[in-house]
C-alpha positions in Angstrom: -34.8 -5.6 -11.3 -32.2 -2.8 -11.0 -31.9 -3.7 -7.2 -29.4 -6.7 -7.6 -27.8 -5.8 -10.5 -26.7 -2.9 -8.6 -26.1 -5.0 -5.9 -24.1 -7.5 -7.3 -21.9 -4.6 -9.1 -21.1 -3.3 -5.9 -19.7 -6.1 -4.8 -17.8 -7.2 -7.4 -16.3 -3.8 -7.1 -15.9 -4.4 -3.1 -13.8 -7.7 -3.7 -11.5 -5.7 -6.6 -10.9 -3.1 -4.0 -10.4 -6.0 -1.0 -8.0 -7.7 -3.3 -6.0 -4.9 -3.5 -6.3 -4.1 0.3 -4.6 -7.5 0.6 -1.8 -6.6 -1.7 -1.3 -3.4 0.4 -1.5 -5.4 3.4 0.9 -7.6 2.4 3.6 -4.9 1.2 3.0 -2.7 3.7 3.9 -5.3 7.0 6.9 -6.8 4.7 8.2 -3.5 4.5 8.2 -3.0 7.9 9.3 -6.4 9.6 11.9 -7.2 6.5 13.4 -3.6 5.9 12.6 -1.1 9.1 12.7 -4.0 11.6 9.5 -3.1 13.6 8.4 -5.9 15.2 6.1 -8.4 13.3 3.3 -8.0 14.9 3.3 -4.6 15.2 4.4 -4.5 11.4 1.1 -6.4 10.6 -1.0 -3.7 12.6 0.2 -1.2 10.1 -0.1 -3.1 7.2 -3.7 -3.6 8.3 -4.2 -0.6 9.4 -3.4 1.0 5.8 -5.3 -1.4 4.2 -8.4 -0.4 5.9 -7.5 3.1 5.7 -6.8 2.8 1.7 -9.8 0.1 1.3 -12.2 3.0 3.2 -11.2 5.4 0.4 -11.3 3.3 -3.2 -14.8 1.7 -1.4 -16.1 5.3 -1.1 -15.2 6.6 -3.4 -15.3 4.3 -6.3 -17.9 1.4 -5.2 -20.2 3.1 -3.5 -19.8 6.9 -4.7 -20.3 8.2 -1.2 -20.2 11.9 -0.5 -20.9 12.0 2.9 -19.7 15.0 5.1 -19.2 13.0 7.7 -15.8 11.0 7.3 -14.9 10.9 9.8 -17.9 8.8 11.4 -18.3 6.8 8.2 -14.6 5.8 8.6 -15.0 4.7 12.0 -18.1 2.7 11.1 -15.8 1.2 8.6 -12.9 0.4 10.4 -14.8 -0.9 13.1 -16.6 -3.5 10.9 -13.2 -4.2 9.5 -12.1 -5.0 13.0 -15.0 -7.2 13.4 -14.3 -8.8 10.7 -10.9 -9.4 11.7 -12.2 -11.2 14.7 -14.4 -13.6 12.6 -11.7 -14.1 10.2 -9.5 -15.6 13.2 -12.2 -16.8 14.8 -13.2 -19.3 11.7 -9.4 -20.5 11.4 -9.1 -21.1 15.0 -12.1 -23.2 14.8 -11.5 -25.2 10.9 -7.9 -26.0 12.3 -7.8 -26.6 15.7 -10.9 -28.1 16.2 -11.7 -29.8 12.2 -8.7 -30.4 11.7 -8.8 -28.8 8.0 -5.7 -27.3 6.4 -4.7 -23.7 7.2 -4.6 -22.4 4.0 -8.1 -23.8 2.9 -9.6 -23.0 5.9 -8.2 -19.0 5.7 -9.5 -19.1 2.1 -13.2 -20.1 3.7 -12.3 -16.9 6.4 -12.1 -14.4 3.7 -15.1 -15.4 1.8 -17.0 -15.5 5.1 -15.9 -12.4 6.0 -16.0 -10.7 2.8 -19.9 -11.2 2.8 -20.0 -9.9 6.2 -17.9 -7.0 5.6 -20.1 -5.8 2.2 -23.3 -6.4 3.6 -22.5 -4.4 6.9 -20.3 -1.8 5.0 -23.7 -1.7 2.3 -26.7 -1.4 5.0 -24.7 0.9 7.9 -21.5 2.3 6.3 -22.7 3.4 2.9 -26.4 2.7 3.2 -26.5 1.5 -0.4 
């Protein structure tokens, strides 16, 4: 019975730490397109970028307690499946708006629930190997 209560904990934990990757996200890319005026999609590749990078650390160190040696690998797994993720993300909108016809917002809101479960349970079986 410990199993899912662990399981479920982690998560919880996982969308805590996501939500924040989002604020970071956000800030991060504003800065840059709004107040260095980098280019905006090349200000959302850094935001992203330090969202995964910052999501990586809280993630290991606070949701799963990793202590790994190897960072550098497990960041790479993790970034990777982040970047997969990214691709389903955008892959789910194209397909709710362009093809369903359903509203952007609702259908982004889907995206990250989608690929918040993908994103735990690959980061919890490869990454971190709960």
């Amino acid at each position: 019975m410990q199993f899912p209560k662990i399981f479920l904990l982690k998560l919880i934990k996982f969308c805590i730490v996501g939500a924040s990757g989002i604020i970071v996200d956000f800030s991060i890319t504003f800065i840059f397109k709004e107040f260095i005026k980098i280019q905006k999609y090349a200000a959302n590749a850094i935001g992203f970028t330090t969202a995964v990078i910052t999501n990586y650390i809280l993630n290991r160190i606070w949701t799963f307690h990793d202590n790994t040696p190897e960072i550098t690998i497990q960041f790479i797994k993790f970034f990777i499946i982040s970047l997969i993720g990214l691709g389903i993300n955008t892959l789910i909108l194209y397909v709710f708006v362009n093809k369903y016809k359903k509203n952007f917002y609702l259908s982004k809101l889907f995206a990250i629930a989608a690929v918040t479960l993908w994103n735990f349970s690959i980061n919890f079986l490869f990454t971190f190997k709960g």
